[in-house]
Backbone bond lengths (Angstrom), bond angles and torsions (degrees), N, CA, C in turn:
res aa  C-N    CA-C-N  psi(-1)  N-CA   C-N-CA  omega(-1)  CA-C   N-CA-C  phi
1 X - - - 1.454 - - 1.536 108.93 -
2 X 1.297 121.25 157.81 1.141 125.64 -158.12 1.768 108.28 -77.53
3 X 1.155 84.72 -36.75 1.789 113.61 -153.00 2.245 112.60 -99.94
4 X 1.177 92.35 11.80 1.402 117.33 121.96 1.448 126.31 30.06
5 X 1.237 158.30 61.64 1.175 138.55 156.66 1.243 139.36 -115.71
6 X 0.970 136.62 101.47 1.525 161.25 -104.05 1.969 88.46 -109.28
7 X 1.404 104.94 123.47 1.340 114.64 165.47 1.735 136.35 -46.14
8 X 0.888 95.03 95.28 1.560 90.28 -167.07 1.374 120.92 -30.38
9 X 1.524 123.50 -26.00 1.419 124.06 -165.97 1.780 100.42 -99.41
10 X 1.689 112.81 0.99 1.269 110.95 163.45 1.574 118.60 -90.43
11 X 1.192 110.58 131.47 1.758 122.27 176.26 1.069 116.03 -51.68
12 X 1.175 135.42 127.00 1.509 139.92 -167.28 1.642 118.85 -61.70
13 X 1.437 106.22 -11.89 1.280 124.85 -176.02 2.055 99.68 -75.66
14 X 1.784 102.84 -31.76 1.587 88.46 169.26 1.042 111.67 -112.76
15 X 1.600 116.15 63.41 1.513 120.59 176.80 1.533 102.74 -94.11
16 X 1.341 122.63 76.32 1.443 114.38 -171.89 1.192 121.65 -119.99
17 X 1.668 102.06 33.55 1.792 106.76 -177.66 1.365 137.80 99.46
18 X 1.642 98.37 -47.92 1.416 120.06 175.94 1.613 129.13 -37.31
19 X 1.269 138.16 100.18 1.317 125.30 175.93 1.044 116.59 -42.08
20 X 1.217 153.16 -50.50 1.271 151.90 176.05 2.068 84.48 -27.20
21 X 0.924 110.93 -87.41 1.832 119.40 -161.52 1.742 91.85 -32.44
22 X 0.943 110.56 -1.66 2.114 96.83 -160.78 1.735 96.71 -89.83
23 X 1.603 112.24 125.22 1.391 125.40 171.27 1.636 91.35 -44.74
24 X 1.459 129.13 -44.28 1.735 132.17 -151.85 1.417 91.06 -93.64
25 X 1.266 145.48 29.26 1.478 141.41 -172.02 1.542 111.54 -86.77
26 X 0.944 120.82 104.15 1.762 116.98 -173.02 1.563 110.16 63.35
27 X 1.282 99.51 39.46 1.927 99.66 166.56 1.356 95.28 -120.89
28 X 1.144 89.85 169.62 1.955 106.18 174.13 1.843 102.60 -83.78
29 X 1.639 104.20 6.55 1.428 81.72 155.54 1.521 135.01 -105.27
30 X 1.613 88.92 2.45 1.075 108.38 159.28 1.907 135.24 -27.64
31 X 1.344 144.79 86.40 0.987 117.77 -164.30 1.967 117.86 -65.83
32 X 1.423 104.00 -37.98 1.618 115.59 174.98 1.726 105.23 -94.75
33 X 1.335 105.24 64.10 1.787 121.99 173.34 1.485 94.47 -76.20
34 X 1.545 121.58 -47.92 1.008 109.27 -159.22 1.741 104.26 -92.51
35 X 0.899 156.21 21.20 1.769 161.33 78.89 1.491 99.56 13.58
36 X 1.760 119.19 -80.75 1.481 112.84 -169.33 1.653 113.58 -69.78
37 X 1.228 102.25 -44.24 1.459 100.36 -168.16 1.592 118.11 -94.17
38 X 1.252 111.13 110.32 1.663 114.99 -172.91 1.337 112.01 -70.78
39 X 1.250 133.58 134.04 1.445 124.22 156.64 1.521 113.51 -81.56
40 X 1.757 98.22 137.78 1.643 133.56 -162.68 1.817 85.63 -85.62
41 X 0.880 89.16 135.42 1.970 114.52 -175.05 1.508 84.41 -96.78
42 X 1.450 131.89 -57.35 1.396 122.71 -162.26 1.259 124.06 -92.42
């Protein structure tokens, strides 16, 4: 994702984009929350 923000306590050397690295990664501050988390129909 574009929008990206890299954990401060990660080294800039693994600044490589990845959501996983994003402080906003599976939070509701997430803006694309709804990307990871699918809504259950059942």
């Amino acid at each position: 994702m574009p929008c990206y923000e890299v954990n401060a306590a990660i080294p800039s050397v693994h600044d490589d984009g990845r959501c996983i690295h994003c402080r906003k990664f599976l939070t509701l501050e997430c803006p694309y929350i709804g990307h990871f988390v699918g809504e259950d129909d059942e």
